[in-house]
N, C-alpha and C positions, 0 to 999 in steps of 0.2 A: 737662541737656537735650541732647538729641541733634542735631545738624544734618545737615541732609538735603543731595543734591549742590548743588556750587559755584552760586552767582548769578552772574548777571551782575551789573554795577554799575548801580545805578539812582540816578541824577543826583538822582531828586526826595526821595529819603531824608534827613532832616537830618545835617547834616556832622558832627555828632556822637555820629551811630553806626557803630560799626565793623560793615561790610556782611558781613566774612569771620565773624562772629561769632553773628549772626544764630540763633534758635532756629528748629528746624523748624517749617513752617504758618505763621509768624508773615507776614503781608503788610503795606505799605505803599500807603493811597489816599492820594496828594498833593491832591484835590480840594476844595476850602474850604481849613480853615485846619490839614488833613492829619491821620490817623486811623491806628492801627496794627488791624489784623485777623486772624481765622482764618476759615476754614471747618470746616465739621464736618455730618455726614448723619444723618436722622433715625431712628428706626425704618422709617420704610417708604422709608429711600435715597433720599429728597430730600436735596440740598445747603442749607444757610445760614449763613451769614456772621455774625458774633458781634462787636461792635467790641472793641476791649481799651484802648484808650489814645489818648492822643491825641499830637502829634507833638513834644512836651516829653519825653516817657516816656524813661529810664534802659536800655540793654541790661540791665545786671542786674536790672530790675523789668520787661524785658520778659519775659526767663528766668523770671522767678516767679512770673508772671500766666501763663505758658505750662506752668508744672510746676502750678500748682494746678491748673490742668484736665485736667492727664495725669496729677492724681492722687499727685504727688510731695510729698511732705512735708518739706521740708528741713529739720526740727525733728529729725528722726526717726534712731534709732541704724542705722536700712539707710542712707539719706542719708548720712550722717555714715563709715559704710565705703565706700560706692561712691567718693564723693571722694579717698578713702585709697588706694584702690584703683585707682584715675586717675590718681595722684598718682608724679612720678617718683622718688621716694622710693623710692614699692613697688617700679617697674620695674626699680632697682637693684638689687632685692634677688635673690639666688639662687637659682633655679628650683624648689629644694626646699623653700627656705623660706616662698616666693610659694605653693605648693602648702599649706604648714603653716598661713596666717594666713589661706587660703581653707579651708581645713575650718574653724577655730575659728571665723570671720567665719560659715558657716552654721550653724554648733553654737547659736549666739547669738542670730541675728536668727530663727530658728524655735523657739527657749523659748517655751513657754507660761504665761502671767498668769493673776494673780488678775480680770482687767478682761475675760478673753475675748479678747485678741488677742497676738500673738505680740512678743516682745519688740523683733521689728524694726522696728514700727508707734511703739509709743511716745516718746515727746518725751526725748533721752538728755541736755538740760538739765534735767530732771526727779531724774536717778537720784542717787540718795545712796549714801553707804557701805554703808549698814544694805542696802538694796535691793541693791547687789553684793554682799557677804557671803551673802546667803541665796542667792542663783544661786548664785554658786559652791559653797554647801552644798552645794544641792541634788543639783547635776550629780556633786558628790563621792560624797553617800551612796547614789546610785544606782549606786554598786559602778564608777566609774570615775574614781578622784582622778586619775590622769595627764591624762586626758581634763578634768580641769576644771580644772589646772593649768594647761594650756596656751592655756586660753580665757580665764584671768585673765591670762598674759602679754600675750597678743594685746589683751584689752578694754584693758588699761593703758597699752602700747604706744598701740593705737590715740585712746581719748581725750587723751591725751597731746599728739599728733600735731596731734588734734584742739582742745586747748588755745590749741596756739603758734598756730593760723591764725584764729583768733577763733569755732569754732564753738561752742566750750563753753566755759563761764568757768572750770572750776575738773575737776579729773579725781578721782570718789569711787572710781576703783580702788587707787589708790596708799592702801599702808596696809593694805589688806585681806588678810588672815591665807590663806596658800596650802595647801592641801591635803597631807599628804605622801605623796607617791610612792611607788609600791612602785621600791624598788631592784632592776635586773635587774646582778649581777656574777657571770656565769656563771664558772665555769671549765672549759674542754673536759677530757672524761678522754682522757690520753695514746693510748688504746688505740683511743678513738669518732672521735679527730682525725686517727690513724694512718690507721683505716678509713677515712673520707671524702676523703681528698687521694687512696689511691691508687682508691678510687672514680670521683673525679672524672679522674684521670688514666685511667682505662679509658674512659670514657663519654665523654671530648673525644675519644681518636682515633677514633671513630667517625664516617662521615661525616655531615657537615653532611644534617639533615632525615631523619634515620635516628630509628626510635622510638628512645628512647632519652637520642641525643645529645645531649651540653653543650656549651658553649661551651670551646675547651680553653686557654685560659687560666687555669680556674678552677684549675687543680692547685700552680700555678704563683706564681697570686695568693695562695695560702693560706701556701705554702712561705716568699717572701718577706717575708709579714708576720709572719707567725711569726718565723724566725730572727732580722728584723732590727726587731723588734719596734713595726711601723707601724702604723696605719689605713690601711685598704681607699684612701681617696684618699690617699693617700702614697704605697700602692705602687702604684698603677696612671699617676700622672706622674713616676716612674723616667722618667728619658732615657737615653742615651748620658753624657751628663755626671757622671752620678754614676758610672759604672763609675772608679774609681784602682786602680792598680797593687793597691794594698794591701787595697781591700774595697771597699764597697758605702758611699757617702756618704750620707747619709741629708737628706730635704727633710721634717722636721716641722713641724707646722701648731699652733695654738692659741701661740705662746711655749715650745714645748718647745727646747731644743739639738740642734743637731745633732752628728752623729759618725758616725766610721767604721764599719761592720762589717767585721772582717775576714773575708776565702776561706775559707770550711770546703768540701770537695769537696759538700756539701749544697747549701750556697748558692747554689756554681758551676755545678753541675748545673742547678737551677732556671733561673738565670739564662740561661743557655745556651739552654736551651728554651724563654725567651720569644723571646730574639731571633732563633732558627731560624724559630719559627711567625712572628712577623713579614718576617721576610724570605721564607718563603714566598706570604704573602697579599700582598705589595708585588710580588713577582716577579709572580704569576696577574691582579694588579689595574692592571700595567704603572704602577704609580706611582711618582714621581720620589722619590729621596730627598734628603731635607734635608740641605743644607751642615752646617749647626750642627749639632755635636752636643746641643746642648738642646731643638734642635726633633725629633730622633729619637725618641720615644716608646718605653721596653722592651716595654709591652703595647698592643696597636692591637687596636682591633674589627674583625668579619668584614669591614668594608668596609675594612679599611683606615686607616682614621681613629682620633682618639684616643678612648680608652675611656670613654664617661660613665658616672659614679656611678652612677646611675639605672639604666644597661644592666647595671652590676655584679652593682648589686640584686637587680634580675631575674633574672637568670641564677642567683645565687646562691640564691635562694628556690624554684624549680624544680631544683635541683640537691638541694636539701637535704630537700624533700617527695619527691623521686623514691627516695633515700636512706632516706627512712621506710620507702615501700610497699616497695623488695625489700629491708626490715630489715637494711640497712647498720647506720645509725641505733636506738634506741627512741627513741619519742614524748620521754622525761623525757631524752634525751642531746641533744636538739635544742639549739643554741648561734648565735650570729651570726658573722658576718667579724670582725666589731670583737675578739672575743674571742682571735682568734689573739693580738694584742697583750698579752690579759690573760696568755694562757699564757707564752706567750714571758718576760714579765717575771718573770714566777713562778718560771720553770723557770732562770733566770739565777742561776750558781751564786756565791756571793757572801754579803757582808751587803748592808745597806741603802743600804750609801754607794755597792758596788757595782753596786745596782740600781738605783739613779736614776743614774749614771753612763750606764748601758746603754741605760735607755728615755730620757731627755734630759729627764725634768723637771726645772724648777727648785725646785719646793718642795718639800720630800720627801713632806709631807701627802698629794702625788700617790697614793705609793705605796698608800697605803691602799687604794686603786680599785683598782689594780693589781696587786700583790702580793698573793697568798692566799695565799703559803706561809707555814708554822709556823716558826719559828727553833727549832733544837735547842740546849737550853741546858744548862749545868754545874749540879750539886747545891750547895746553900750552902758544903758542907764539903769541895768538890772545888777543887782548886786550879790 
């Protein structure tokens, strides 16, 4: 229930309700033997007063008598998200991720029932296994199993959440059979990946707000993860710190290892040209530079500041449609950022010991993701 602005203190309130806490509309007559109320207007905008309680009454039975009349159903699997959703759990969580449990969360509460009302009206003390299993079909065999995948994480996650804090007794998503995925492990062709870097290297120097123009990082951010076989946020919080004498120190994320890349005049080239473009938008943006070398950032956005994901994304998917229409690209050679990493592993000359060396997994099983290349192997009778 929502609280409307700050009260004052009012003395005649009993002393054991907390006044900051207060639902909206909710009033206090201390008169007799003291009465809790609303207001609320009729159809034709007369006011009248409704009592609710009398001056025993609980905050939390105030909140409930105050949400029943607003219509809130605190049984209910929308209920049951918005708390989640409130909850500083969520708030921790990574912007993109906060974005992912809010599409599943509407994916969910707008399904349609056998009862005529949407799945976010219904009692989610109610739902059984059997009952998620068929959602989940459902949304799968409408030609989107990623899309129902990810709303079984989120449903399970969430009742879950929902478990530990007593709204629900028991969570019937755990268990329930997941959808499989279509696997996207693209592999760029050397020749489509060539074309788009020096693409995107023509289309950055162009000025900023020129038809056209990209962000000119992107030439840059491609090169590095390639050679040094990253994700897109790996290479874009490169510091100063990882520059060594000897290579390019690597900052893997998930449990991968780090390690060195060494100088190839490729790499150093790249490298080079992030930190010129930075130091030009630092020079035009009169910004101070950081002492630390780990607070220097290799690639900064136009403003100056460090690169978010997000702004990557963006750039990169306007880069890569632009790339279609003047047929850089074909539609069937489109691939993502993440794939430079795929190539990169691929293209790493070696066995297998070699190449998990190079990309920094620990389990080699990685490789499978990673590694598309064929091993050329001996005939039985060759020796």
């Amino acid at each position: 229930m929502k609280r409307g602005r700050k009260r004052k203190l009012n003395p005649a309130i009993p002393k054991h309700i907390d006044q900051s806490a207060l639902p909206r509309g909710a009033y206090y007559d201390a008169r007799g033997s003291g009465v809790w109320y609303t207001l609320y207007h009729d159809e034709t905008g007369k006011q009248h007063r409704k009592n609710l309680a009398g001056s025993k009454v609980t905050l939390s039975e105030l909140h409930r008598l105050m949400e029943e009349r607003s219509g809130t159903d605190r049984n209910s699997l929308a209920y049951l998200a918005e708390q989640y959703h409130k909850s500083q759990k969520f708030s921790s969580l990574a912007k993109k991720t906060q974005e992912s449990y809010c599409y599943s969360r509407d994916v969910l509460v707008a399904q349609p029932t056998k009862v005529g009302k949407p799945l976010g009206e219904l009692a989610v003390r109610k739902f059984s296994p059997s009952l998620v299993q068929r959602l989940i079909d459902k949304i799968a065999e409408d030609g989107t199993p990623s899309k129902a995948a990810h709303v079984l994480r989120y449903l399970r996650l969430l009742l879950q959440w929902g478990r530990n804090r007593g709204y629900v007794e028991t969570n019937p998503a755990q268990g329930i059979e997941a959808p499989k995925e279509r696997k996207q492990r693209r592999l760029p062709d050397p020749t489509a990946m060539a074309a788009l870097i020096q693409f995107a290297q023509q289309q950055g120097a162009l000025t900023r707000g020129m038809k056209g123009a990209c962000a000119p990082y992107l030439w840059y951010v491609m090169e590095i993860s390639y050679l040094c076989r990253l994700r897109g946020i790996e290479t874009v919080t490169l510091t100063d710190a990882n520059e060594l004498p000897e290579g390019v120190l690597t900052n893997r994320r998930k449990g991968s290892r780090d390690n060195i890349v060494r100088w190839t005049p490729r790499l150093r080239a790249a490298w080079e040209a992030a930190k010129r473009v930075r130091e030009e938008i630092w020079a035009k943006k009169k910004m101070p530079v950081p002492i630390l070398p780990e607070q220097r950032h290799i690639i900064v956005a136009a403003h100056g500041g460090t690169l978010q994901k997000s702004s990557l994304d963006t750039a990169w998917q306007r880069l890569v449609i632009q790339a279609i229409e003047k047929e850089v690209l074909l539609p069937q050679q489109r691939f993502g950022l993440h794939d430079f990493k795929r190539r990169g592993i691929t293209d790493t000359v070696g066995n297998r010991a070699d190449k998990q060396e190079a990309s920094g997994h620990r389990d080699a099983s990685m490789l499978d993701v990673y590694d598309l290349s064929l091993p050329v192997v001996n005939t039985p009778e060759e020796q």
